[in-house]
C-alpha positions in Angstrom: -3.8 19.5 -27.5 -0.1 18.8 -28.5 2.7 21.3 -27.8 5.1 22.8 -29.9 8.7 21.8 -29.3 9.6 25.3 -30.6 9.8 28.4 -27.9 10.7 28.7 -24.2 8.7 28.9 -21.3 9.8 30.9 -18.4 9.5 28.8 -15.3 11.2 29.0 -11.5 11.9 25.9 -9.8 11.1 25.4 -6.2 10.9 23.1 -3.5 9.7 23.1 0.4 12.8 20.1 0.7 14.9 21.9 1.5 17.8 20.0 1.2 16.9 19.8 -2.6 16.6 23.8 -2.6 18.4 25.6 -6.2 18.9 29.0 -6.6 15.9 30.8 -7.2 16.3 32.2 -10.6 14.6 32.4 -13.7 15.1 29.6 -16.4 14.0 29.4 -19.8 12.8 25.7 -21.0 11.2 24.4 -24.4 8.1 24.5 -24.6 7.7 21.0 -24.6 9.7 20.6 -21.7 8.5 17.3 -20.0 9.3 16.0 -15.9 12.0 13.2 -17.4 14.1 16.7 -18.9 13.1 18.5 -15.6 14.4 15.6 -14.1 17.6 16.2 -15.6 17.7 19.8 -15.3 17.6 19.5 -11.7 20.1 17.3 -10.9 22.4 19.5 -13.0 21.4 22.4 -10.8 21.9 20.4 -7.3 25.4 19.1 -8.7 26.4 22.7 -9.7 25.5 24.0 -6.7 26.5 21.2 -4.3 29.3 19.5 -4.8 28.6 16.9 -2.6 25.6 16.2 -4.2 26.5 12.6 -6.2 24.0 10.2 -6.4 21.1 11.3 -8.9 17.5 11.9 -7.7 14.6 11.2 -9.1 12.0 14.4 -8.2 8.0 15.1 -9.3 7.1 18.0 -10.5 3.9 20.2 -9.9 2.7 22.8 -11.9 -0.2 25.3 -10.9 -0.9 22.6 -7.8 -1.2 19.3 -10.2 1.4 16.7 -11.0 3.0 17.2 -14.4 2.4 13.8 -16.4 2.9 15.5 -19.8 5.0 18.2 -21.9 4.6 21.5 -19.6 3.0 23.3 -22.5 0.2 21.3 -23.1 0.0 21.1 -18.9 -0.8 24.8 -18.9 -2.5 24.9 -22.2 -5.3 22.7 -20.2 -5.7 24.6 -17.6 -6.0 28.1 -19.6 -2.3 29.4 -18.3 -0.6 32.0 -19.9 2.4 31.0 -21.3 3.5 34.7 -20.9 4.5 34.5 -17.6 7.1 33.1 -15.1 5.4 29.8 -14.2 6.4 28.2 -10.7 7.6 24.4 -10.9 7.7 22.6 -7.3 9.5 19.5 -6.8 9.9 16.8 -4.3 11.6 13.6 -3.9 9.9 10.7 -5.6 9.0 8.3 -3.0 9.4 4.6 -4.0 6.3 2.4 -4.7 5.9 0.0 -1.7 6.8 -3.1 -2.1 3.8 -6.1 -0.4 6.1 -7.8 2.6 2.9 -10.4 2.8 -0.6 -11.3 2.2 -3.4 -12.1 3.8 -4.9 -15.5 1.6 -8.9 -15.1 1.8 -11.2 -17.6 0.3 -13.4 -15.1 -1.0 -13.6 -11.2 -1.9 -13.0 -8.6 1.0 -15.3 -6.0 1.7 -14.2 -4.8 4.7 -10.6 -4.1 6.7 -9.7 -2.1 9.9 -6.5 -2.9 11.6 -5.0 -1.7 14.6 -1.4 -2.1 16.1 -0.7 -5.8 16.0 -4.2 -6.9 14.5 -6.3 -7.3 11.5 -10.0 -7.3 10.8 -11.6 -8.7 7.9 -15.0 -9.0 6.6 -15.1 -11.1 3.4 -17.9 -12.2 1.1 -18.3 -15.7 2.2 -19.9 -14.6 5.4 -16.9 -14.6 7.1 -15.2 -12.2 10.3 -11.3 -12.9 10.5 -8.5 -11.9 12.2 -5.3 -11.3 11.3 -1.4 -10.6 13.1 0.1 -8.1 11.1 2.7 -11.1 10.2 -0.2 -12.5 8.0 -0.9 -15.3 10.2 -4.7 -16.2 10.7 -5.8 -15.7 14.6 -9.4 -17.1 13.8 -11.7 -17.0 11.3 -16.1 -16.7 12.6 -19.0 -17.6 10.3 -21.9 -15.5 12.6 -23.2 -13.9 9.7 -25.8 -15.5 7.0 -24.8 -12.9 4.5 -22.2 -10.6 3.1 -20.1 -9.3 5.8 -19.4 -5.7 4.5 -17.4 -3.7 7.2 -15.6 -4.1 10.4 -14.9 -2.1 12.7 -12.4 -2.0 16.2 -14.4 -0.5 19.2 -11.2 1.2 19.7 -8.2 0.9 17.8 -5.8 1.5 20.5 -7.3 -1.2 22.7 -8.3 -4.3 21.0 -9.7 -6.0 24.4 -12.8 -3.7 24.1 -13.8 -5.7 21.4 -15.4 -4.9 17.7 -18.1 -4.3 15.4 -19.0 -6.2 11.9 -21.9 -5.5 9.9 -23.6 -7.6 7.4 -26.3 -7.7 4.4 -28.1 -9.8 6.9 -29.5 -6.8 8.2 -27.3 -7.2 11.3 -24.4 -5.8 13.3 -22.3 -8.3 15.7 -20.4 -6.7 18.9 -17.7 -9.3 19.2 -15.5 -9.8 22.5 -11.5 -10.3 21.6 -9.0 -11.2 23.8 -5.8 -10.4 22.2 -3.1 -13.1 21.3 -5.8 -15.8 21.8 -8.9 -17.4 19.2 -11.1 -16.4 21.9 -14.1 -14.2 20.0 -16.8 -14.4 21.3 -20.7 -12.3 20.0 -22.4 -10.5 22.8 -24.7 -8.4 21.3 -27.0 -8.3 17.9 -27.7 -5.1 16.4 -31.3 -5.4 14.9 -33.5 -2.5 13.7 -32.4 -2.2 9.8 -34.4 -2.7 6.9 -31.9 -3.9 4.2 -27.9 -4.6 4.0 -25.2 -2.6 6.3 -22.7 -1.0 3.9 -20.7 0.6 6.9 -19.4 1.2 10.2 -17.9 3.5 12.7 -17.8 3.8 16.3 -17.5 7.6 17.9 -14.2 8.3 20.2 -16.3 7.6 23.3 -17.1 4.1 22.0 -20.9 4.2 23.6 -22.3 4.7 20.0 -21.6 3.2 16.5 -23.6 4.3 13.4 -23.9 2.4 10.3 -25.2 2.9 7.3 -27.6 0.8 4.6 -28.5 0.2 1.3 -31.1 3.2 0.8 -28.8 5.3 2.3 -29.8 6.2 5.5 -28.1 6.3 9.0 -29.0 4.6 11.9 -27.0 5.8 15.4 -27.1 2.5 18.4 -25.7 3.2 21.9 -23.6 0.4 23.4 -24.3 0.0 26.9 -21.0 -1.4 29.1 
């Protein structure tokens, strides 16, 4: 449904920044009023009402709890709105898109990533477990698995030296031994007991269980014995 670029719409702009915060008054728009104009609108409003405000911002809008990614009329229109009322425009500050600092060169697909506060787990298609330094440099990479390594998992994410958890479609889960800032990884355990391929895996805050789930959908809970 297109809007009409004839009329006005009642809307009041607000904001929880409040840094950004305008006068709370009543403005009348066009109908066809899109977030580019708001854009503009509000930075009029910040300059007339600070006058150290210099630099323009660049703000999303939200109206009725959605971002607005077309004219406002049409926005409401969807959404069965009246048009009649005052309608309630929120803004924030647009954050940037991130920018990649590095990447992580696999020879295959990934399936699986957990990381922690200096490391990086990786399960990958061709069978493989590797880890990672958060400066992208490859600690070591383990070919345990026969099959599709779809999820790893940290026993506990705060403390890499208690090891993790990767599960495979070879019906398997590994408990690895890691000792961090060294190649050493070691398997010490083999989690048998599933009928098909591991899609997942989580260990509970305790770290004596982990369950996993499989293609057919169904959970299976393990306790790790220490």
């Amino acid at each position: 449904m297109q809007g009409s670029s004839e009329g006005q719409l009642q809307i009041r702009l607000i904001t929880k920044q409040e840094i950004y915060a305008v006068p709370d008054l009543p403005l009348s728009v066009p109908q066809a009023i899109n977030s580019n104009s708001l854009n503009e609108l509000l930075n009029q409003l910040l300059k007339e009402s600070n006058p150290d405000f210099l630099k323009p911002k660049d703000f999303d809008f939200l109206a009725i709890g959605e971002l607005l990614r077309q004219p406002l009329i049409d926005h409401l229109q969807e959404r069965n709105v009246s048009t009649e009322t005052t309608v309630e425009v929120e803004y924030l500050e647009r954050t940037p898109a991130p920018e990649p600092k590095d990447s992580l060169l696999h020879d295959d697909w990934v399936c699986g990533i957990e990381t922690s506060d200096k490391w990086i787990l990786t399960g990958c298609y061709d069978n493989s477990v590797n880890i990672w330094s958060t400066h992208g440099k490859i600690i070591t990479s383990l070919k345990e698995h026969r099959n599709v390594v779809k999820a790893v998992a940290w026993v506990d994410k705060t403390d890499p030296s208690k090891g993790f958890i990767s599960v495979s479609h070879d019906l398997t889960g590994l408990m690895w031994s890691f000792e961090p800032g060294t190649d050493n990884v070691v398997p010490q355990a083999v989690l048998r007991g599933h009928e098909r391929g591991i899609d997942s895996v989580g260990v509970s805050p305790n770290s004596f269980k982990n369950s996993d789930r499989w293609m057919g959908y169904k959970l299976k809970i393990m306790v790790n014995f220490h």
